[in-house]
VOGU-3710 file (C-alpha; in Angstrom, 3 decimals, decimal comma):
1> xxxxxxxxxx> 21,372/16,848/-19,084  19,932/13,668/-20,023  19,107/13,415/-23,751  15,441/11,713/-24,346  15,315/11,720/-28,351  16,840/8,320/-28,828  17,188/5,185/-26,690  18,608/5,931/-22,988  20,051/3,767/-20,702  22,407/4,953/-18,322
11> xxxxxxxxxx> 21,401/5,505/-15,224  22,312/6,572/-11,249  20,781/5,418/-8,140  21,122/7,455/-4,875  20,869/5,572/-1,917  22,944/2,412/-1,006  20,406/0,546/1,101  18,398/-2,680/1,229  16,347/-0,686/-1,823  19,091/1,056/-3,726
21> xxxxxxxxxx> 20,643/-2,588/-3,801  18,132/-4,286/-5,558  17,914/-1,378/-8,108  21,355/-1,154/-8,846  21,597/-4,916/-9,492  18,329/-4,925/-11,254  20,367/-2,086/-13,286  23,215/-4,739/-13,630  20,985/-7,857/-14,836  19,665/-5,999/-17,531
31> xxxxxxxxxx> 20,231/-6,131/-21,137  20,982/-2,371/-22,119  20,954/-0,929/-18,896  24,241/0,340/-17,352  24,542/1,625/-13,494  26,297/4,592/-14,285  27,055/5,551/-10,380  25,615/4,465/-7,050  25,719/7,976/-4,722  25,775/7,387/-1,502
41> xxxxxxxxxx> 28,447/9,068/1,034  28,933/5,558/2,874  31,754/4,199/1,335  30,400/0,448/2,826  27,118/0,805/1,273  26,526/-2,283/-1,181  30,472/-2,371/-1,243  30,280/-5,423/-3,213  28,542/-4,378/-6,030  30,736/-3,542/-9,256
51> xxxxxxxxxx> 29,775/0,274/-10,211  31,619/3,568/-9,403  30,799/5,398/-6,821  29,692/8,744/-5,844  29,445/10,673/-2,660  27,318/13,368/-4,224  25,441/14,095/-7,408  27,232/15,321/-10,052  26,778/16,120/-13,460  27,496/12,559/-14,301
61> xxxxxxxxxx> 26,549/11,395/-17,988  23,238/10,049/-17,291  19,904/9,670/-18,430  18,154/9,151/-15,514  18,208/8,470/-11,524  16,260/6,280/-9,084  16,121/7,838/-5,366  15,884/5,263/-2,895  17,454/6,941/0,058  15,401/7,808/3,459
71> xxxxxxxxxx> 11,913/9,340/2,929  12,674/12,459/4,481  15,290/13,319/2,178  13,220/12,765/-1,017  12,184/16,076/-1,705  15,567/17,730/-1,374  17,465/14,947/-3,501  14,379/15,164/-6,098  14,669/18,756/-6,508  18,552/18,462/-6,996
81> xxxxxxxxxx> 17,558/15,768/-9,757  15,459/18,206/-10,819  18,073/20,908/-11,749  20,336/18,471/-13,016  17,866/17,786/-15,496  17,277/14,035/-14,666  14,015/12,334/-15,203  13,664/10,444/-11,537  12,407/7,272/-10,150  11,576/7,972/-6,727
91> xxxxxxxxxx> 10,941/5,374/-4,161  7,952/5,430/-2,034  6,528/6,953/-0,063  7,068/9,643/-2,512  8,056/11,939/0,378  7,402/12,201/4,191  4,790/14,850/4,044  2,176/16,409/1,616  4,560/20,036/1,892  7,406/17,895/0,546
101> xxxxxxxxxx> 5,529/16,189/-2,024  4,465/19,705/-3,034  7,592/21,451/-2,955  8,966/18,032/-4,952  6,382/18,479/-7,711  7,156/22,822/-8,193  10,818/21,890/-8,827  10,168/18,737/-10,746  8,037/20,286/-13,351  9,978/20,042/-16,442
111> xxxxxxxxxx> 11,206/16,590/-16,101  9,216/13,137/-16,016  8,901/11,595/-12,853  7,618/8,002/-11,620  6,539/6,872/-8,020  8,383/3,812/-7,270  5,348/1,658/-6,162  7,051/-1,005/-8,541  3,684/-3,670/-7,326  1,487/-1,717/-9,826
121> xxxxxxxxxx> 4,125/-3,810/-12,251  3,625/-6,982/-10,615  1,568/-9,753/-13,436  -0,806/-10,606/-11,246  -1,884/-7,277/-9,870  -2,385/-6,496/-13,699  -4,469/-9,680/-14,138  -6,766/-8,525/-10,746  -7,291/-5,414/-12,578  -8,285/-6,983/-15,385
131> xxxxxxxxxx> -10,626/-9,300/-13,593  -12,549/-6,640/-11,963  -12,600/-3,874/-15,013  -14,058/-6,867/-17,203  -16,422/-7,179/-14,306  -16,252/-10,649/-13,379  -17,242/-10,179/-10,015  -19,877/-8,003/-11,425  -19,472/-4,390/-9,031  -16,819/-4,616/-5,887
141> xxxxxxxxxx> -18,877/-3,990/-2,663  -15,950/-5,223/-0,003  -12,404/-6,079/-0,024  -10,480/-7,630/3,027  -6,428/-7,183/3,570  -3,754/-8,889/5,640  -0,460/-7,667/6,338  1,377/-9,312/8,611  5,210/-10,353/9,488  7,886/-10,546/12,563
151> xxxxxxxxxx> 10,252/-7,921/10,995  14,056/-8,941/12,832  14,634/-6,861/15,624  18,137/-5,547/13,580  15,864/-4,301/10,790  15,290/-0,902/13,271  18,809/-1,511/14,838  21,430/1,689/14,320  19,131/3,119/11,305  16,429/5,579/10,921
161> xxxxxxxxxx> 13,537/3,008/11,139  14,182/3,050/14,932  12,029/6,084/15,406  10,152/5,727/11,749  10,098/2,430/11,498  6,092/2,077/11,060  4,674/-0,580/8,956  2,074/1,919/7,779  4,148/4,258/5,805  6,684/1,224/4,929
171> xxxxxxxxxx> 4,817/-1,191/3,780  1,127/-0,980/3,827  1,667/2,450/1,241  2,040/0,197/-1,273  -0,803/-1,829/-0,240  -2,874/1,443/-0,294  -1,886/2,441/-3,467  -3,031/-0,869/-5,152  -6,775/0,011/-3,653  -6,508/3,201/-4,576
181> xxxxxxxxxx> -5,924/1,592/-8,168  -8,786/-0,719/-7,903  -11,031/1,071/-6,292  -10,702/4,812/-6,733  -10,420/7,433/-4,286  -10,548/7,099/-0,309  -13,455/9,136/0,950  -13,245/8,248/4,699  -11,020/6,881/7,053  -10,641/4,770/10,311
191> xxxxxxxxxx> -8,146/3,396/12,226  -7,643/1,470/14,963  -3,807/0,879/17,335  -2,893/-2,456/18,622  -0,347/-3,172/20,708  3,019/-2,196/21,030  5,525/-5,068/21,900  8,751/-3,797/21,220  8,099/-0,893/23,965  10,080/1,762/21,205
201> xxxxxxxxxx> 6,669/3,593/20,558  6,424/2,775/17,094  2,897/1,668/15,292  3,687/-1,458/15,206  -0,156/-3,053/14,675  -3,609/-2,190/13,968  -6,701/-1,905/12,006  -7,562/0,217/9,141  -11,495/0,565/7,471  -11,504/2,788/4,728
211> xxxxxxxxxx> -14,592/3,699/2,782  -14,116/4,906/-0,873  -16,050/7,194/-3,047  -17,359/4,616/-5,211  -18,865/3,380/-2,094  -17,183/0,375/-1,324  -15,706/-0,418/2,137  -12,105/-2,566/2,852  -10,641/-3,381/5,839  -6,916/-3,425/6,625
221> xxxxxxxxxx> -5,265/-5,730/9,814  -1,571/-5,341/10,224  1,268/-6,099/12,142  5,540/-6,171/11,872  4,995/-8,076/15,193  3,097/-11,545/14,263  4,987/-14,087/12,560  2,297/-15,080/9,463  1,847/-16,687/6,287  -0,050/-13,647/5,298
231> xxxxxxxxxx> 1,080/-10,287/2,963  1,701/-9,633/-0,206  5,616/-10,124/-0,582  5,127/-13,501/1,684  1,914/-14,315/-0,895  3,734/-13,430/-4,328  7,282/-14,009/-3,346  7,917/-11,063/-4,597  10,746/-9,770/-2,420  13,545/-12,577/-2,259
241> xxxxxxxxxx> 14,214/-11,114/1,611  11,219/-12,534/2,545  9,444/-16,235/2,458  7,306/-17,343/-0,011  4,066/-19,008/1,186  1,971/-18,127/-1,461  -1,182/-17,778/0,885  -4,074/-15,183/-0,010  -4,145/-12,362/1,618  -6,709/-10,264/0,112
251> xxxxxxxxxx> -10,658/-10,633/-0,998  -12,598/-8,888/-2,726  -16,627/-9,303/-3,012  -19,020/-8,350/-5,836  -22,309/-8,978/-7,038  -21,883/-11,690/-9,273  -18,837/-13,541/-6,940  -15,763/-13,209/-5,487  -11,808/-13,073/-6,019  -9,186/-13,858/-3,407
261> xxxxxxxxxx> -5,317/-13,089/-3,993  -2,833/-13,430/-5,002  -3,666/-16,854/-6,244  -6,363/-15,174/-8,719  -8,909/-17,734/-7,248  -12,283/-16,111/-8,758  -16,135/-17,554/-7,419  -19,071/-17,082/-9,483  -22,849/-17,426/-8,650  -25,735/-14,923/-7,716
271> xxxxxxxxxx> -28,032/-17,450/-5,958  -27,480/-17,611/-2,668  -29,599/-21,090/-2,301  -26,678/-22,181/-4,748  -22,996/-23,017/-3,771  -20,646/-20,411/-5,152  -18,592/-22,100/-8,453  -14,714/-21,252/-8,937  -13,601/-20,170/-12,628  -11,307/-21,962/-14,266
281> xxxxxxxxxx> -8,091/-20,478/-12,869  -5,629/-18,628/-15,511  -2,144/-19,080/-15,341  -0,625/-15,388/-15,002  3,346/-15,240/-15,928  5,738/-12,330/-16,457  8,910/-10,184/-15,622  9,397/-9,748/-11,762  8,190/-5,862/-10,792  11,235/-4,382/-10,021
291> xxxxxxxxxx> 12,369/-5,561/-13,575  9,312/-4,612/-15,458  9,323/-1,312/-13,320  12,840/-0,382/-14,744  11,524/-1,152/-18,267  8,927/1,042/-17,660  11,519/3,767/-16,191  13,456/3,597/-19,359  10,487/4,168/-21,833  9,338/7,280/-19,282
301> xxxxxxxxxx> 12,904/8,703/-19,642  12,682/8,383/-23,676  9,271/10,013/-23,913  7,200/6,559/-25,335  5,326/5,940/-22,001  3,504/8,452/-19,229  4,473/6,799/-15,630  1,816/4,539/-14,317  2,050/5,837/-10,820  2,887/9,499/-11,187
311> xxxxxxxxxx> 3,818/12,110/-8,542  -0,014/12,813/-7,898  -0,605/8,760/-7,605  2,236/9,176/-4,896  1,033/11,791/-2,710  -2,597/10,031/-3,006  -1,319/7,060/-1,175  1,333/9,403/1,125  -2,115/11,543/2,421  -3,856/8,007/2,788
321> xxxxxxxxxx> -1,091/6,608/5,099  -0,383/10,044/6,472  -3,914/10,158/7,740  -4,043/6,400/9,135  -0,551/7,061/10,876  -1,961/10,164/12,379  -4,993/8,614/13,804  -2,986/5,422/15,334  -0,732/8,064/17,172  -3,513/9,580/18,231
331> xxx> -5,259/6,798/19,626  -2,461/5,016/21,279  -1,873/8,375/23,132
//
């Protein structure tokens, strides 16, 4: 049982994949941090990384745990965390379905809990925040995304993404959640297929338009298919798997201008018979996400911070995606 009255530190991860890596070396860079146990019944899973292994969970002497194994398995493993006492980080999507996420939240009651949609950490998605609840743009009317990448064909090779593998509930969750932060609540939803290229019947490309309850409309075009400068990891070089072009790939309107990101580029000016003006730009600096994530983590475990994406912030985004995934499916039919 994981004692929160004083500082707390030691922690497990569960799951040894691309995910579980980065956490468990995250876990390793850190100051006061210590990887207690990785748990993960593949003995070759991140076999080069210095911590003791687990096959199961046990009662090991921890504080806390960060689940990053497959989606599916996210409610069972959170509700084992759950008895054990363990205050949990759980990797998005929170679970595969709105049942699970239920189910996850009855058992998960008594201990804290934070939705691993680490981006909300990101400096600049704090400074676009900022910029729009100061109101620089005066009030958001439209926002425009892109999302696009060639994933490597042995990304869905010999795993579960090979019948899962969808873009929407991989990667554009998290881009759903950050809207949902901006703008508030999705009212309505649309979505659109495109085509399929690698003939395994995954949603591989499309178009989303999503109109939220403050009234403003964004669009969504995505692809794991197009080779592109375009998406956030490729924009804020976020994720060191993946390129860094530092292109825009999302803009927002208002009434008084304009903001693109993530280069934080904001234009000013009401007159239309006038040239919009950019603002001086501001130089935005800080940890990387996973890192100020874990910080985060650690001061949920202790008790001196609520999480800023919580287990209802979760299944938000997961009912968002679920519904966009269902209406691609049913489209492409």
């Amino acid at each position: 049982m994981a004692n929160r009255g004083g500082d707390v530190s030691r922690l497990l991860v569960m799951g040894g994949g691309l995910i579980g890596r980065r956490h468990v070396e995250r876990i390793l860079a850190h100051s006061t941090a210590t990887c207690v146990g990785l748990v993960d019944p593949n003995p070759q899973a991140a076999v080069d990384l210095d911590v003791p292994r687990l096959d199961t969970l046990t009662a090991a002497n921890a504080d806390g745990i960060i689940i990053a194994t497959p989606t599916p398995l996210h409610a069972e493993h959170g509700a084992a965390c759950a008895k054990a006492g363990l205050a949990m980080l759980i990797e998005k999507p929170v679970t595969g379905t709105l049942a699970q996420a239920d189910e996850l939240e009855a058992h998960a009651r008594d201990v804290p809990v934070l939705v691993g949609h680490h981006r909300r950490h990101h400096p600049k998605v704090k400074a676009l925040t900022d910029v729009l609840s100061l109101g620089q743009i005066g009030t958001p009317v439209t926002a425009s995304m892109i999302w696009a990448m060639r994933k490597p064909d042995d990304y869905f090779a010999g795993n579960w993404r090979a019948q899962d593998g969808s873009p929407v509930l991989i990667n554009l969750v998290h881009d759903l959640d950050l809207m949902r932060l901006w703008f508030g609540p999705v009212a309505q939803i649309a979505a659109l297929p495109g085509s399929t290229l690698r003939g395994a019947g995954r949603i591989e490309s499309g178009a989303v338009a999503l109109r939220f309850e403050n009234g403003l409309s964004a669009t969504i075009s995505f692809a794991d298919t197009a080779a592109s400068p375009w998406g956030f990891e490729a924009g804020t070089g976020e994720n060191p798997n993946i390129g860094t072009t530092t292109q825009d790939m999302l803009w927002i309107t208002g009434t008084k201008g304009g903001v693109s990101f993530p280069s934080l580029t904001v234009w000013q000016g009401e007159d239309w018979s006038r040239p919009a003006k950019p603002a001086p730009q501001v130089q935005v600096t800080g940890p990387a996400p996973l890192d100020a994530q874990l910080d985060h983590f650690l001061d949920v475990i202790s008790g001196r911070a609520a999480p800023v994406c919580s287990l209802a912030d979760g299944r938000a985004a997961l009912a968002t995606a679920l519904e966009i995934e269902a209406q691609l499916h049913q489209k492409a039919a």
